[in-house]
C-alpha positions as CSV (number, residue, x, y, z in Angstrom):
1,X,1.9,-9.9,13.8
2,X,1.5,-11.8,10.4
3,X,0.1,-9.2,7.2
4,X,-0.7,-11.1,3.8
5,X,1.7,-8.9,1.4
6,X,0.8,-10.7,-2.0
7,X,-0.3,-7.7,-4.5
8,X,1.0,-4.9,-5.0
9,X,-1.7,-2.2,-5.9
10,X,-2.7,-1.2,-9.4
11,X,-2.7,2.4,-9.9
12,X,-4.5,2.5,-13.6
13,X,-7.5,1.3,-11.7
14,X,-6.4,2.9,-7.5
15,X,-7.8,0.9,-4.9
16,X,-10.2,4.0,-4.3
17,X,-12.0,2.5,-1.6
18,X,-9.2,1.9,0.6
19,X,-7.9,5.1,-0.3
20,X,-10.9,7.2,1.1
21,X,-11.7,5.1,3.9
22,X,-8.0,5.7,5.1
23,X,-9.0,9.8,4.4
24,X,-12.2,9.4,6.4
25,X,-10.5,8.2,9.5
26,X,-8.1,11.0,9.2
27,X,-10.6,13.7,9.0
28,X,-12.7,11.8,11.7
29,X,-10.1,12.4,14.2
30,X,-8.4,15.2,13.4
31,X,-11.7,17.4,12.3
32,X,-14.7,15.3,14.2
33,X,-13.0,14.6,17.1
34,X,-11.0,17.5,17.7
35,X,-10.3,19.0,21.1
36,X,-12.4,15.5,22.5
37,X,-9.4,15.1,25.2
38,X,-10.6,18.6,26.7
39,X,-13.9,17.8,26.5
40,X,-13.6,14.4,28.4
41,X,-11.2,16.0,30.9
42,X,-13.4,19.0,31.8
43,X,-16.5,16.2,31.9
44,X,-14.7,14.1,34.4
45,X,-13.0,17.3,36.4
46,X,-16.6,18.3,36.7
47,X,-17.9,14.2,37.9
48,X,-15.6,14.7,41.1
49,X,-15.4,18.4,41.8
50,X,-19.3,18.0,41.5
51,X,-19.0,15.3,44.4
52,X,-21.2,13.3,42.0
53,X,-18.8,10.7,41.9
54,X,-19.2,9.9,45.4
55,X,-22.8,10.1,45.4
56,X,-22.8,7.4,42.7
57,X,-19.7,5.6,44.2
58,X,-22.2,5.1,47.5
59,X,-25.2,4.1,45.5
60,X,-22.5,1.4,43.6
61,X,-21.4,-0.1,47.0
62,X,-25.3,-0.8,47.9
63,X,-25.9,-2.0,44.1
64,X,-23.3,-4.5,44.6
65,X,-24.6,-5.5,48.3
66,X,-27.5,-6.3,47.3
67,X,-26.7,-8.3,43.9
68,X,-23.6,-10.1,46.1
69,X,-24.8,-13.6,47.9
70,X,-22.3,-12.8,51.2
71,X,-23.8,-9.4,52.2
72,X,-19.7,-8.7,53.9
73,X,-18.9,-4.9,53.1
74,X,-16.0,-4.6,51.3
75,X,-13.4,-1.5,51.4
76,X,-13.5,0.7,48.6
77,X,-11.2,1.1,46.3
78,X,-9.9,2.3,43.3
79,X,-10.8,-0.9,41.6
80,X,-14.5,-0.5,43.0
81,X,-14.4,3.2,41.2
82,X,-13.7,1.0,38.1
83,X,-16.1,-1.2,38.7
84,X,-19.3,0.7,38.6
85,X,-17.7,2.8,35.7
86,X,-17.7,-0.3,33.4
87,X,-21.0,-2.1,35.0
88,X,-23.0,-1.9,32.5
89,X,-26.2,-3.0,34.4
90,X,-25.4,-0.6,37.4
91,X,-25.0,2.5,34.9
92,X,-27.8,1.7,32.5
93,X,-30.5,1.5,35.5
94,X,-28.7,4.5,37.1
95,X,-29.5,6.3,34.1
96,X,-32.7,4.6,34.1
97,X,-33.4,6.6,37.8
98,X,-34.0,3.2,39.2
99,X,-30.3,2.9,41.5
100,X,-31.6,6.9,42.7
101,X,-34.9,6.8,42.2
102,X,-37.1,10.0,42.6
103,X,-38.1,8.7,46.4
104,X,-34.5,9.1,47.3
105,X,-33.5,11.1,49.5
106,X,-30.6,12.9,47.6
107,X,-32.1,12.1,44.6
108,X,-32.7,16.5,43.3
109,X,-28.8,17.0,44.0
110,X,-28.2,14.2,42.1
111,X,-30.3,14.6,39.1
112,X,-29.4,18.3,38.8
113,X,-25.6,16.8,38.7
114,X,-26.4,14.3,36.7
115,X,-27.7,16.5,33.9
116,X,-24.8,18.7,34.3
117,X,-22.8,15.7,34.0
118,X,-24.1,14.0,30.7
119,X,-24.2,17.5,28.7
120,X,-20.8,17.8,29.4
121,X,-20.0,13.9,28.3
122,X,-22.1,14.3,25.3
123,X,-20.0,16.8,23.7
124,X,-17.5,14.6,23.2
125,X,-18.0,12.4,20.0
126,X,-16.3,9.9,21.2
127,X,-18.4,9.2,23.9
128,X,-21.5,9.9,22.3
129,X,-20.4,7.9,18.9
130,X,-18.1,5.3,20.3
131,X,-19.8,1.6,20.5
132,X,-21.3,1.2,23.8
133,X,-22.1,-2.9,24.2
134,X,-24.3,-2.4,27.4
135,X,-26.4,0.6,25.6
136,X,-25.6,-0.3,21.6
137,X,-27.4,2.1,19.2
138,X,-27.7,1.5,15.4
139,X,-25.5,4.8,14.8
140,X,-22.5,3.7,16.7
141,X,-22.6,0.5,14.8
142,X,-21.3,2.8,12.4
143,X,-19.8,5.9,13.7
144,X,-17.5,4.0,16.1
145,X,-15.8,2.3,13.0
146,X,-14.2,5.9,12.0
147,X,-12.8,7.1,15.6
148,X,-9.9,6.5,17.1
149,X,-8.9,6.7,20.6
150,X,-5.5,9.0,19.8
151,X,-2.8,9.4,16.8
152,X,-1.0,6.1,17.7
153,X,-3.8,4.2,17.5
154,X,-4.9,5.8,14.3
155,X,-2.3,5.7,12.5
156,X,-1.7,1.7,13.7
157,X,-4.7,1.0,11.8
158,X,-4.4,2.7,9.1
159,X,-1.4,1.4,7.8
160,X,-2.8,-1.8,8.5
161,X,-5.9,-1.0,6.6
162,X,-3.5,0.5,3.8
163,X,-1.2,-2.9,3.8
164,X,-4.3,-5.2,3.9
165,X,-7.1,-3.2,1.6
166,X,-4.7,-2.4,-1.1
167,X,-4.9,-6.1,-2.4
168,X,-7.9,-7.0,-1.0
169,X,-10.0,-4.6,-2.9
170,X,-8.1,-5.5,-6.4
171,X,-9.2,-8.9,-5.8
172,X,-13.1,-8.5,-4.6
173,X,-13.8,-4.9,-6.5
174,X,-14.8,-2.2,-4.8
175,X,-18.2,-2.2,-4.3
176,X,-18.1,-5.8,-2.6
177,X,-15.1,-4.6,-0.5
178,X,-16.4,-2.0,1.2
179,X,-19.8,-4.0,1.9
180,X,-17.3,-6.4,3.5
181,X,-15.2,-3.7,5.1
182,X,-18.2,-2.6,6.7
183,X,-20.1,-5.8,7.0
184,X,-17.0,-7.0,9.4
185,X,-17.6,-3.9,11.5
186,X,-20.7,-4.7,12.2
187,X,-19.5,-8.1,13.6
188,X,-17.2,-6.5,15.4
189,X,-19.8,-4.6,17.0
190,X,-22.0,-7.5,17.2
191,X,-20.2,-9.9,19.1
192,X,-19.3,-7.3,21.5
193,X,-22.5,-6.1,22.3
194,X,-23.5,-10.3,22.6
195,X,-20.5,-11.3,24.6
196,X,-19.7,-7.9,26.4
197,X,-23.3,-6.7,27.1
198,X,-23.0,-6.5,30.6
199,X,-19.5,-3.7,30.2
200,X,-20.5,0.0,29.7
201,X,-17.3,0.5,27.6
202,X,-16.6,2.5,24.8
203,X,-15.2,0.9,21.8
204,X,-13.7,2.9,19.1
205,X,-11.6,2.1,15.8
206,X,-11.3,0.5,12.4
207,X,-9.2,-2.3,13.5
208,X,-12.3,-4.8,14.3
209,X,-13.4,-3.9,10.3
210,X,-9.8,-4.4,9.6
211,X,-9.7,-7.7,11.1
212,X,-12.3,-8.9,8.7
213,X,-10.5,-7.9,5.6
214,X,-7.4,-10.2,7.2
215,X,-10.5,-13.2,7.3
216,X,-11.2,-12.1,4.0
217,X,-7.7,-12.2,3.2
218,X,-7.4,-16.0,4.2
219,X,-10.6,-17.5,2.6
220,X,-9.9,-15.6,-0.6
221,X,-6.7,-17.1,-0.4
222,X,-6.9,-20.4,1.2
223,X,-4.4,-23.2,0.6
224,X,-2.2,-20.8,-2.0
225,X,1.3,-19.6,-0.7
226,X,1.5,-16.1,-0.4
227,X,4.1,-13.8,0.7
228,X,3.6,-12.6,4.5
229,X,5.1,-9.1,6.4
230,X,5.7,-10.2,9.8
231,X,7.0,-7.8,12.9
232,X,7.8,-9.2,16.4
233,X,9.1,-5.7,18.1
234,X,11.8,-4.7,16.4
235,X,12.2,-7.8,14.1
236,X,10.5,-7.8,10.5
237,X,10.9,-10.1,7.6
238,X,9.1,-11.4,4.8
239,X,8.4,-15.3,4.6
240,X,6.3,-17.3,2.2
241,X,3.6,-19.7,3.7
242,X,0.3,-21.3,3.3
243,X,-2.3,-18.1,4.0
244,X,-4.7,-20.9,6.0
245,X,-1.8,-20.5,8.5
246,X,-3.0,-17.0,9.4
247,X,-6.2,-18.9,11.0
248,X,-4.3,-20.1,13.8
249,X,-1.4,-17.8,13.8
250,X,-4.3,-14.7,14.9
251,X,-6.3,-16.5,16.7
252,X,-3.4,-17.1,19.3
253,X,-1.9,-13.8,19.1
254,X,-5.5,-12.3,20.4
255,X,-5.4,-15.0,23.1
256,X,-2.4,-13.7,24.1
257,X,-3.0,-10.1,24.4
258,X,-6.2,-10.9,25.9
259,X,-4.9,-13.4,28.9
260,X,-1.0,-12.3,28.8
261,X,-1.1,-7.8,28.8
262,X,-3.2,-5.6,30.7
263,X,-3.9,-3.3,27.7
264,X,-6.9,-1.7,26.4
265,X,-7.5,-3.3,23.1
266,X,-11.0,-5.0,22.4
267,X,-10.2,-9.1,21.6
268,X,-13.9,-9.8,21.6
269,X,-14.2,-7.1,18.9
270,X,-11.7,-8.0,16.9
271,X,-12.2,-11.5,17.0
272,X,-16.0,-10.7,16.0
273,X,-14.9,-8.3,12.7
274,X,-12.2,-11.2,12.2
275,X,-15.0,-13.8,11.7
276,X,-17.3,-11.1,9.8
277,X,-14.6,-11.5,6.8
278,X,-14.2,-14.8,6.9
279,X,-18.0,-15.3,6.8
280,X,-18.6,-12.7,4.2
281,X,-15.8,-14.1,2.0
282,X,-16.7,-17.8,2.4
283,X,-20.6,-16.2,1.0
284,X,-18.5,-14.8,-2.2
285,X,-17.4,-18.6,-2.7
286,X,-20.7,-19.3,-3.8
287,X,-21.6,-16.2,-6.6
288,X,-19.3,-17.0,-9.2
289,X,-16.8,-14.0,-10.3
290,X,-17.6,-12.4,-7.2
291,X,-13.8,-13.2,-6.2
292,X,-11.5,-12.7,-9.2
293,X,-9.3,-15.9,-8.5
294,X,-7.6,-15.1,-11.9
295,X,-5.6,-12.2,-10.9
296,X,-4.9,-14.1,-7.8
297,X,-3.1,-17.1,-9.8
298,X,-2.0,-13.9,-12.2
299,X,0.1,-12.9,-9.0
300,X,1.3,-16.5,-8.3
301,X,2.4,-17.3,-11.8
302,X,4.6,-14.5,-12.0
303,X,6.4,-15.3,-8.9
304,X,6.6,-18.7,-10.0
305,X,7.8,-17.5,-13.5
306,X,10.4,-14.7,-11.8
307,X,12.0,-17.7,-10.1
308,X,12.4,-20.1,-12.7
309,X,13.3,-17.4,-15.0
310,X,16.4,-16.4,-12.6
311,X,17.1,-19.9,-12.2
312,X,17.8,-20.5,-16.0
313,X,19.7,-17.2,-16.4
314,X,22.1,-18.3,-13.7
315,X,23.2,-21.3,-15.4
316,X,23.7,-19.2,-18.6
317,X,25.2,-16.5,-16.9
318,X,27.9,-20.1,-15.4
319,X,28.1,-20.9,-19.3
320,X,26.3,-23.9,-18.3
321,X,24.6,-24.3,-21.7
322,X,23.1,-27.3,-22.1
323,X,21.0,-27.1,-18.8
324,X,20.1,-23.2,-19.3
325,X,19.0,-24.4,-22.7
326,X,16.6,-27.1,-21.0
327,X,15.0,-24.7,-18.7
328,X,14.6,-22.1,-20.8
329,X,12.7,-24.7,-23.6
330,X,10.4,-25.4,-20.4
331,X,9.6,-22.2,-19.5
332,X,8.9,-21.5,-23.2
333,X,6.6,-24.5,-23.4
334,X,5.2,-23.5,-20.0
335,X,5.2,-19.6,-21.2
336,X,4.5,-19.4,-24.9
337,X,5.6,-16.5,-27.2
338,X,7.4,-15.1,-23.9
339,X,9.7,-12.2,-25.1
340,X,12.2,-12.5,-22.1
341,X,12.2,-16.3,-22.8
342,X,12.7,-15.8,-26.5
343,X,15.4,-12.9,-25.9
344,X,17.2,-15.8,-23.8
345,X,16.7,-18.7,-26.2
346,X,18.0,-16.3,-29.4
347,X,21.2,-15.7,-27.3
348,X,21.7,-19.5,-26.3
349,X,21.4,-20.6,-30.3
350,X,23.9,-17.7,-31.3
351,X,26.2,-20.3,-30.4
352,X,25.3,-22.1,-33.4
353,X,24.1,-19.6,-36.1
354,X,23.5,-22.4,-39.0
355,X,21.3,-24.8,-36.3
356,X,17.4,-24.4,-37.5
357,X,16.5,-23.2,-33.7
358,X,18.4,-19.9,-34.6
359,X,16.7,-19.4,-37.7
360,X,12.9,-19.7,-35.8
361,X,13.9,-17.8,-33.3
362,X,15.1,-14.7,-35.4
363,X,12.6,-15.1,-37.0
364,X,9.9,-14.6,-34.5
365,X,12.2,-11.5,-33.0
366,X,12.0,-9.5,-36.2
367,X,8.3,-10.1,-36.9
368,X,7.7,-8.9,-32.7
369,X,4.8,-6.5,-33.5
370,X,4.4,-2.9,-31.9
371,X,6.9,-0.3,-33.0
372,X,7.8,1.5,-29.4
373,X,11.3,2.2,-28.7
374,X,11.9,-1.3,-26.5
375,X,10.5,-3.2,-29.3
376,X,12.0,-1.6,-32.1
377,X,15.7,-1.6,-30.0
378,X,15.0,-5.8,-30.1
379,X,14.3,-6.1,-33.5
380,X,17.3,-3.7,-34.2
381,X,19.4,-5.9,-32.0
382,X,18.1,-9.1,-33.8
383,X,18.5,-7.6,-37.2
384,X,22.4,-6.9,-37.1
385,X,23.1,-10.5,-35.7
386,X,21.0,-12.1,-38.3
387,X,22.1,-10.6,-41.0
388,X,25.6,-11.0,-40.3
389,X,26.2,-14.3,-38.7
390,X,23.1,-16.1,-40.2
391,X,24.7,-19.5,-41.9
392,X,24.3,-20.1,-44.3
393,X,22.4,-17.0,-44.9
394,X,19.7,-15.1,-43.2
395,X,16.1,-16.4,-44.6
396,X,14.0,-12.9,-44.6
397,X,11.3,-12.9,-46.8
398,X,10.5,-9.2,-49.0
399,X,7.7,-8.4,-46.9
400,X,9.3,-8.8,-43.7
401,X,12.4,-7.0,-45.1
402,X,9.8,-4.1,-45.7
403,X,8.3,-4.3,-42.8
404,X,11.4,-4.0,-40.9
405,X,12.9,-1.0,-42.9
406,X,10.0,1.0,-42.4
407,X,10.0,0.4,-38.6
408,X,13.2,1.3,-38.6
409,X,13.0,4.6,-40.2
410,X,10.0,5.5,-38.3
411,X,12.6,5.2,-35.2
412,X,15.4,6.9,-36.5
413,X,17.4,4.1,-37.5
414,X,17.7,5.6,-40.8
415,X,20.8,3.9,-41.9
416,X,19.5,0.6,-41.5
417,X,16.6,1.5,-43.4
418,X,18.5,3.0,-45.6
419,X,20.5,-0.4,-46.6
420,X,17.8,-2.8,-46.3
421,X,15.3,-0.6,-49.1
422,X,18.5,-0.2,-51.2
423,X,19.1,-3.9,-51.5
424,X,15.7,-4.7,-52.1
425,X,15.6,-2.3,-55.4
426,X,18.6,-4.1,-56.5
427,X,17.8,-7.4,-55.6
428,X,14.5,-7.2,-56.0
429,X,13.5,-4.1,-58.7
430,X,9.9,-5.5,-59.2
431,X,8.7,-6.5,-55.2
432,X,5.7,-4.3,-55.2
433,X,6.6,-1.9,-51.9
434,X,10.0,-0.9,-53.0
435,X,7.9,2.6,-54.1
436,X,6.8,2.8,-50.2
437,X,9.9,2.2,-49.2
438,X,12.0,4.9,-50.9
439,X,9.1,7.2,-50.1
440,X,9.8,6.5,-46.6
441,X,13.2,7.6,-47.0
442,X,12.3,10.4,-48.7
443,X,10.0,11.7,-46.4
444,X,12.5,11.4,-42.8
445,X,15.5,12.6,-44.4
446,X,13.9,15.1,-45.9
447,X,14.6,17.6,-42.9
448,X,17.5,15.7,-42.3
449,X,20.2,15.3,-45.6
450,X,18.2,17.6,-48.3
451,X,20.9,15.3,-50.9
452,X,19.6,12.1,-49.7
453,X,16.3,13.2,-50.2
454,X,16.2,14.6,-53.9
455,X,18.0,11.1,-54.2
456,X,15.4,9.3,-52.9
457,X,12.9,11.2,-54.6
458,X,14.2,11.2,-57.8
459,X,15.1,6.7,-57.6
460,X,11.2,6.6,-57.1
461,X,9.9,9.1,-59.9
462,X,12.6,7.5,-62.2
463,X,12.0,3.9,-60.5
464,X,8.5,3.6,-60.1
465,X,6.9,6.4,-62.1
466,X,3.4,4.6,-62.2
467,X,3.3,4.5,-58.4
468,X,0.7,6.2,-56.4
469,X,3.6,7.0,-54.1
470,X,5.5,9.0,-57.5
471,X,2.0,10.4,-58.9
472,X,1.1,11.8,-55.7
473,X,5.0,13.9,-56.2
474,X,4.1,14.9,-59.7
């Protein structure tokens, strides 16, 4: 099995949809259906302890006579117990009292039975909510997509539903995912009841809804390469492919469980939610925005970025200069104002502090806005390299200078500070934020180093006495 794996979910805005559609099918089966198994076994103890299924068996064996061209009786079997089970036609007119009718001759013991009989059955939910395609009712459209037949089967589709939906509903919204979710069950009902119309079956489970998010999955992302979790037994891997591919790739596998294992599972339904999403999603193709393609080519730039990226830092980290230097300037002209690329670039021109490339690139580091702890430990970083290998000397302006020291000494890089506001009152005694700047000083050491900050107080009352900064001391 092949599972589009391209997003990973956004918890500031939780896939909620998937999230409680995974919850209902929880508490369907372990709170709705609870204690069904009993139910059905004491319905179906009943059915032959009752003798009813012979009654009906008997009445099947003429039903099939008469609808049979050769009129050659046939032994009966377990298979022919089976058979009229899953007729659909035989148990919808037997229910209808026209296989018994009331001229039959057994036809009081049988009714009486027969009540008895579909009391006891309708207690169960799942047989009285499952999706019947002989007898479908608008209800178990519904119902039938929140039960499951046991835990196995539960919890297979749910972690398909949780693997599938969690990308799915970044990229439609939620609203318009679960119309699809639920528009795909109804397909999978749908082509059940049209194909399989003649089976009294009961069809239960998300994974025909599921199977339309997987259509959804591959129109949304057509042609794109996407990642894909694949499982063959005990075998799983991750491979990158066209998502078109899944067309084929599920189409076959449901031919194969269909024609090659003697299992349970409902192809036609599956194959009917399968084309429910792919319908439904080709729709969204024409309502612009409806399908936020952005985030999808988001998702595919940063893979394409993440490789490229590591491509360029291993020829840096082989000293291979000159060509980590070339990728890195693409990736920058493809990437603009990319910090990881300028981070690399800076340390690829500290091989040549006088060139002009160093210079720019310093200078965008130190002007980086934002003063959180991973910016300011850049800057930092930038700052001591600049300012002592810068040939043939660093080219700060005042403001930035200022800018920088109080950054600092907001993030307890006092020293720093400390050395950059000191040479600007010496260098520079009239630069108009010098006053700012020692009353930043003042103000974080001031439960720090009481000296240092009567100093600093005292160089900007002495200093700058018209300042607002040294009338708001006085």
């Amino acid at each position: 099995m092949f599972l589009p794996l391209d997003r990973k979910p956004d918890w500031k805005n939780p896939p909620l949809i998937t999230l409680i559609l995974v919850i209902a099918n929880v508490l369907a089966f372990y709170m709705w259906q609870f204690n069904d198994d009993q139910r059905e076994q004491t319905t179906y103890e009943y059915y032959t302890q009752s003798e009813l299924d012979l009654i009906e068996l008997k009445a099947y064996v003429e039903y099939r006579l008469q609808h049979e061209s050769s009129n050659t009786e046939h032994s009966v079997t377990r298979d022919t117990y089976d058979e009229m089970r899953s007729n659909g036609d035989f148990q919808n007119k037997l229910e209808q009292e026209r296989i018994i009718t009331p001229a039959s001759e057994n036809y009081q013991d049988w009714r009486f039975k027969r009540e008895r009989f579909e009391q006891l059955r309708d207690r169960s939910v799942s047989s009285k909510y499952a999706f019947n395609p002989s007898q479908p009712r608008l209800i178990t459209y519904f119902s039938s997509l929140f039960l499951h037949a046991d835990s196995g089967h539960l919890f297979g589709n749910i972690i398909m539903l949780i693997l599938l939906g969690l990308g799915i509903e970044i990229l439609l919204g939620r609203s318009l995912f679960l119309i699809g979710y639920l528009f795909s069950g109804l397909a999978s009902n749908g082509l059940s009841a049209l194909i399989d119309g003649d089976k009294f079956i009961y069809g239960l489970g998300a994974s025909g809804a599921i199977a339309g998010v997987m259509g959804m999955a591959i129109v949304i992302y057509g042609f794109r390469k996407i990642n894909f979790f694949y499982f063959m037994i005990f075998y799983f891997d991750v491979i990158k492919a066209r998502a078109i591919w899944l067309l084929p790739i599920y189409v076959v596998s449901q031919a194969i469980i269909e024609f090659a294992f003697n299992t349970n599972t409902n192809v036609t339904a599956h194959l009917g939610g399968f084309l429910g999403g792919l319908v439904f999603a080709g729709m969204l193709k024409f309502i612009p925005n409806a399908i936020k393609h952005e985030l999808i080519d988001e998702s595919q730039q940063q893979s394409s970025f993440a490789s490229e990226f590591n491509d360029a830092q291993a020829l840096l980290t082989k000293l291979d200069i000159e060509n980590a230097k070339k990728k890195f300037l693409a990736l920058d002209k493809k990437y603009p104002n990319n910090l990881a690329i300028l981070q690399q670039l800076f340390t690829i021109a500290k091989y040549n502090p006088a060139s002009e490339e160093y210079h720019e690139l310093a200078y965008k580091l130190l002007n980086l806005p934002g003063a959180d702890s991973e910016t300011i430990s850049i800057i930092h970083a930038t700052y001591r390299h600049y300012a002592s290998q810068a040939k043939p000397r660093p080219r700060w302006t005042p403001e930035l200078l200022a800018t920088i020291a109080e950054k600092f000494a907001s993030n307890e890089k006092l020293i720093e500070a400390e050395n950059i506001i000191n040479y600007m009152i010496k260098s520079i005694p009239d630069f108009a934020q010098n006053p700012a700047g020692l009353a930043t000083l003042a103000k974080h050491y001031k439960n720090i180093e009481q000296d240092k900050y009567e100093k600093y107080l005292k160089l900007l009352t002495e200093l700058y006495p018209e300042s607002k900064e040294a009338q708001q001391i006085l």
